[in-house]
C-alpha positions in Angstrom: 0.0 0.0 0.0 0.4 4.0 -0.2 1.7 3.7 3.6 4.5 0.9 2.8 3.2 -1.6 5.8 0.2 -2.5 3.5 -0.4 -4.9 1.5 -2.7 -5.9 -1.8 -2.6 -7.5 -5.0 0.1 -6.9 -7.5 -1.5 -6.3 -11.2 1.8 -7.9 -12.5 1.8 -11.0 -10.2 2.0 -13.1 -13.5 5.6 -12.5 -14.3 6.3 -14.4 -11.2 4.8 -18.1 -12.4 7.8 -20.0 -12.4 5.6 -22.9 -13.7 2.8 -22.4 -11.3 0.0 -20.4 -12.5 0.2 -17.1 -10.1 -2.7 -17.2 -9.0 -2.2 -20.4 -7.0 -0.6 -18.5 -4.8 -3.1 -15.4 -4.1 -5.8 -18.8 -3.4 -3.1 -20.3 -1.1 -2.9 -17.1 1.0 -6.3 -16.6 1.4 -6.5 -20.5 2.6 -3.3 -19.5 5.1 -5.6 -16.2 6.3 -8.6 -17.7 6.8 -6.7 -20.9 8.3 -5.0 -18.7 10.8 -8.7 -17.0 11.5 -10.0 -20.5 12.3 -7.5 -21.6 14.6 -7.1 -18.2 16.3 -3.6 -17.5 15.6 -2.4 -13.8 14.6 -0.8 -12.6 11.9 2.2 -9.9 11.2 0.3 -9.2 8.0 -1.9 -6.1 7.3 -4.0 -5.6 3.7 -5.3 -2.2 2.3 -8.9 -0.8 3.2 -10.4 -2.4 0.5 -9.0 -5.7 0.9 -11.0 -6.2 3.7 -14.0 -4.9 2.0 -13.9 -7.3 -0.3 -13.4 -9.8 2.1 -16.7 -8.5 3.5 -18.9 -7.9 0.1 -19.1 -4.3 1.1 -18.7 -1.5 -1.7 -16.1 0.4 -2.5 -15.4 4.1 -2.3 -12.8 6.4 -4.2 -11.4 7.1 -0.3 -10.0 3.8 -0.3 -7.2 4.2 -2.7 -6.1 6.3 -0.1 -3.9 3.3 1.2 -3.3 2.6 -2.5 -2.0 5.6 -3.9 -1.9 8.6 -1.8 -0.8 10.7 -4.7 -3.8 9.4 -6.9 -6.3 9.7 -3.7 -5.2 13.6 -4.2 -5.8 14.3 -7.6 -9.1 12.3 -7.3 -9.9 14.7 -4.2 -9.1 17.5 -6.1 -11.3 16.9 -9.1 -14.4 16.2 -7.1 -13.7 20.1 -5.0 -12.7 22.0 -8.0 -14.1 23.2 -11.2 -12.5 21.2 -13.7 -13.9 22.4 -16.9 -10.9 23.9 -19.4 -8.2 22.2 -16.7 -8.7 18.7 -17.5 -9.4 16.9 -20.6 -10.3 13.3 -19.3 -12.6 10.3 -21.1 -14.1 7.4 -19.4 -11.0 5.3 -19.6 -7.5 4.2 -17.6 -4.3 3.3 -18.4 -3.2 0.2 -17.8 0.6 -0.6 -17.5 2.3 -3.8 -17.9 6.0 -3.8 -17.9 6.0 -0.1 -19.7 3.0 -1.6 -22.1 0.6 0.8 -22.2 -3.0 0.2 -23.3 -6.7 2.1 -22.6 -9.3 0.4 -21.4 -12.8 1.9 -21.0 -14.3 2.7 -17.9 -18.1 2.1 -19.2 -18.9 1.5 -22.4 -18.2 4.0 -25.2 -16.1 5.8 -22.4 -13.3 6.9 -24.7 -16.0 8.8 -26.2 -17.1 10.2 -23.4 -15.9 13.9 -22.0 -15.1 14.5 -17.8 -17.3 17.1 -17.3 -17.8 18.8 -13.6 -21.7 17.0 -14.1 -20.3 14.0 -14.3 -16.8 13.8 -12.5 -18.6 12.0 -9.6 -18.8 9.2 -11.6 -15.4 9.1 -13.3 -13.6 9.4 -9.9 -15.8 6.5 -8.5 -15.1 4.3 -12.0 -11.5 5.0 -11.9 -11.0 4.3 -8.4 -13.1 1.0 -8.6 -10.8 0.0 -12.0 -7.7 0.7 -9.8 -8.6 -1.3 -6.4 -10.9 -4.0 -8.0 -10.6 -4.3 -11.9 -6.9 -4.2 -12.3 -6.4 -7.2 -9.8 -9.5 -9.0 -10.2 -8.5 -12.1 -10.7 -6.3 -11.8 -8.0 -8.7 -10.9 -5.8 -10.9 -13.5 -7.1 -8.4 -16.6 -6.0 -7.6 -14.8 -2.4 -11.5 -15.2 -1.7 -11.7 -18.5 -3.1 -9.2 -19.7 -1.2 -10.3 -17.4 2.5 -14.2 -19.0 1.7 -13.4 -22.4 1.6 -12.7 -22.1 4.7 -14.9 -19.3 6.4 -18.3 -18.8 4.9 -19.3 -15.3 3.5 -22.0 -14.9 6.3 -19.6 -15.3 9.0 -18.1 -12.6 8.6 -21.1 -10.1 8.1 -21.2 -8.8 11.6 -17.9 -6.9 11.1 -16.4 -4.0 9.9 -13.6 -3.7 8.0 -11.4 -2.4 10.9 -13.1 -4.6 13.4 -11.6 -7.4 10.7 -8.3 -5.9 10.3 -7.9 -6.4 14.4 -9.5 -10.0 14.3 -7.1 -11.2 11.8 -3.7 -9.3 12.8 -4.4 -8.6 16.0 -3.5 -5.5 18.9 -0.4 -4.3 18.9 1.1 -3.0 22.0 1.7 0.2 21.6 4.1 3.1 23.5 2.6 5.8 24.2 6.1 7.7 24.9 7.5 6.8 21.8 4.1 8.3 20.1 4.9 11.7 22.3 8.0 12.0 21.2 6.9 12.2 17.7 4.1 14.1 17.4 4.4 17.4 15.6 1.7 20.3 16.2 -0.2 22.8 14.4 -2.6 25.6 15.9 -1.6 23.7 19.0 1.3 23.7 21.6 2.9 20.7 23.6 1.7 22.5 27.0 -1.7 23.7 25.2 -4.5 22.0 27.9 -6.3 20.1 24.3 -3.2 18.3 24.2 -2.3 17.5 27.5 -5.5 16.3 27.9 -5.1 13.9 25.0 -2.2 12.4 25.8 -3.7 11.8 29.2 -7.0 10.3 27.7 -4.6 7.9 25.5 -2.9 6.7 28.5 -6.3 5.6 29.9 -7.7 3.9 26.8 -7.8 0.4 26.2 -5.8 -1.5 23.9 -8.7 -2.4 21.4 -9.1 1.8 21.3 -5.7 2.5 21.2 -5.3 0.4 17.9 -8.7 2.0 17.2 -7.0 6.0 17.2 -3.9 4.9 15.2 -6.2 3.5 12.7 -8.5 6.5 13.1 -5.2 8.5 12.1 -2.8 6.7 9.9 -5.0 4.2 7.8 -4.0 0.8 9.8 -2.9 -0.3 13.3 0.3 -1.1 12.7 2.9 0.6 14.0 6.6 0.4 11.7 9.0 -2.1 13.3 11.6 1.1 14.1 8.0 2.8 15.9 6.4 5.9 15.1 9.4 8.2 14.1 9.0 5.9 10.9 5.6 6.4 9.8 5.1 7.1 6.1 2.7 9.5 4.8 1.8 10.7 1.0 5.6 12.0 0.3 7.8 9.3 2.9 8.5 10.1 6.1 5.6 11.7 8.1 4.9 12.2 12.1 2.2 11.9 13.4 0.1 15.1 13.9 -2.4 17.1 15.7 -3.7 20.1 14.0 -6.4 22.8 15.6 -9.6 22.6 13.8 -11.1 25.7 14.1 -14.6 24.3 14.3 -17.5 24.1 16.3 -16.3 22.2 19.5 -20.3 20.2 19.0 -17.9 18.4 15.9 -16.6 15.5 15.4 -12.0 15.0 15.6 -11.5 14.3 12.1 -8.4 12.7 9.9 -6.5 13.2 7.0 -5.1 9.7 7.1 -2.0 10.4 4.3 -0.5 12.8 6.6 -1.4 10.9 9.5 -3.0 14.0 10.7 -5.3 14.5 13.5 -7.8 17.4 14.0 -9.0 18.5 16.9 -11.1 21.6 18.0 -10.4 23.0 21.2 -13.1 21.6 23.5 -14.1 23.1 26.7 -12.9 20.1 29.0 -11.3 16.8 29.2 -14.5 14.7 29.0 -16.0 15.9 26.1 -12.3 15.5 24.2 -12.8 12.1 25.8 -16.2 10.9 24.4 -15.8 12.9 21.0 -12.8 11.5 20.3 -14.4 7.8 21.5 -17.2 8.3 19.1 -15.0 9.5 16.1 -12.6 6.2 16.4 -15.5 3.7 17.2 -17.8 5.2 14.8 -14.7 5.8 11.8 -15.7 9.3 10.6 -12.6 9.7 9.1 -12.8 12.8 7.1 -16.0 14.4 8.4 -16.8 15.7 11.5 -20.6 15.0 11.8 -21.8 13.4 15.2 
């Protein structure tokens, strides 16, 4: 993934046969997963956002490339709040890139015929996101279920979310608390500012579960980097962890900006409602918005 402690898919996987069709491999892997499910063990392995929704039959959205390609999430983002009309000259259709082979392949039918338009970008962004996360590894995807299902049935798995499944399968991490301190970088806010100290005091009460929860919440995953937090990666490499001031209503939601593993927080009148806004916001996953 985007984040480099992700994983999903490659579209290329063929070149590595060997003799054995490829995707053998994607089918054993799901087997291992769901194997590993079934017997309770956990696994140093975490998969992208909409690896797990597939897992779960749940729809895509474009935010999910996120973990994919932070670069691409952005340009998608920026298409969908700007006018775009005389900037862009788009058609219903992708690249698709195979060892430096190029070739087009429509997003809908006729799509190379069809003009990006500001009425209709909605769509594109959607299309093009799915092509990237679903189309472009589809057979891929395909085996890794085949293989997780024969295991664990589809409806077993219907009561979770894709985070709650990310957690079940790889598990808790511990995580030091100190060692997020120490690299946490501020904006709007200061180290002694009573918002933070108050955070770092709630995080030292939370439960484990919750814990992974917030660094989900922030960064896209609950891993933490083997070297700890002074090595999370965000859109361009290297990126802290941060807490911005969101100069909002304090009856709003924290939000996150999860390529730059940024966390906003208006400045609320006391520690408990930091406490059960924050709660809500990393149980509830309203990543992005800050709607109760």
């Amino acid at each position: 993934g985007g984040n480099g402690v992700t994983f999903q898919p490659n579209p290329n996987s063929m070149i590595q046969n060997e003799g054995v069709d490829h995707l053998q491999y994607f089918k054993f892997v799901g087997r291992f997963v769901a194997k590993a499910l079934v017997d309770g063990q956990i696994l140093d392995a975490y998969f992208t956002r909409s690896l797990y929704k597939h897992l779960l039959g749940e729809p895509l959205s474009y935010e999910d490339i996120e973990a994919v390609d932070p670069d691409y999430f952005k340009n998608l983002k920026w298409m969908l709040e700007n006018d775009i009309e005389g900037v862009l000259e788009l058609t219903f259709t992708a690249e698709a890139d195979y060892f430096d082979k190029k070739s087009v392949v429509e997003l809908k039918p006729g799509g190379a015929k069809i003009s990006v338009t500001n009425e209709n970008k909605a769509e594109y962004v959607n299309l093009v996101a799915k092509h990237r996360m679903t189309n472009a590894i589809e057979s891929q995807i395909k085996a890794f279920l085949e293989g997780f299902w024969e295991l664990i049935g589809k409806d077993l798995l219907n009561i979770f979310t894709e985070k709650e499944l990310e957690l079940i399968i790889s598990g808790t991490p511990d995580y030091d608390i100190g060692d997020l301190k120490q690299n946490t970088e501020y904006t709007g806010y200061f180290p002694s500012s009573k918002v933070v100290l108050w955070f770092w005091e709630i995080l030292n009460e939370l439960k484990r579960e919750d814990m992974a929860r917030l660094v989900q919440f922030v960064t896209g995953t609950s891993k933490v980097p083997l070297e700890g937090f002074k090595s999370l990666q965000g859109v361009s490499g290297p990126q802290k962890f941060q807490i911005h001031k969101a100069f909002v209503s304090t009856e709003l939601l924290p939000t996150s900006h999860t390529c730059f593993n940024q966390l906003d927080i208006p400045e609320y009148e006391t520690k408990e409602k930091l406490r059960e806004r924050l709660l809500v916001a990393i149980r509830e996953g309203a990543q992005g918005f800050g709607f109760v």
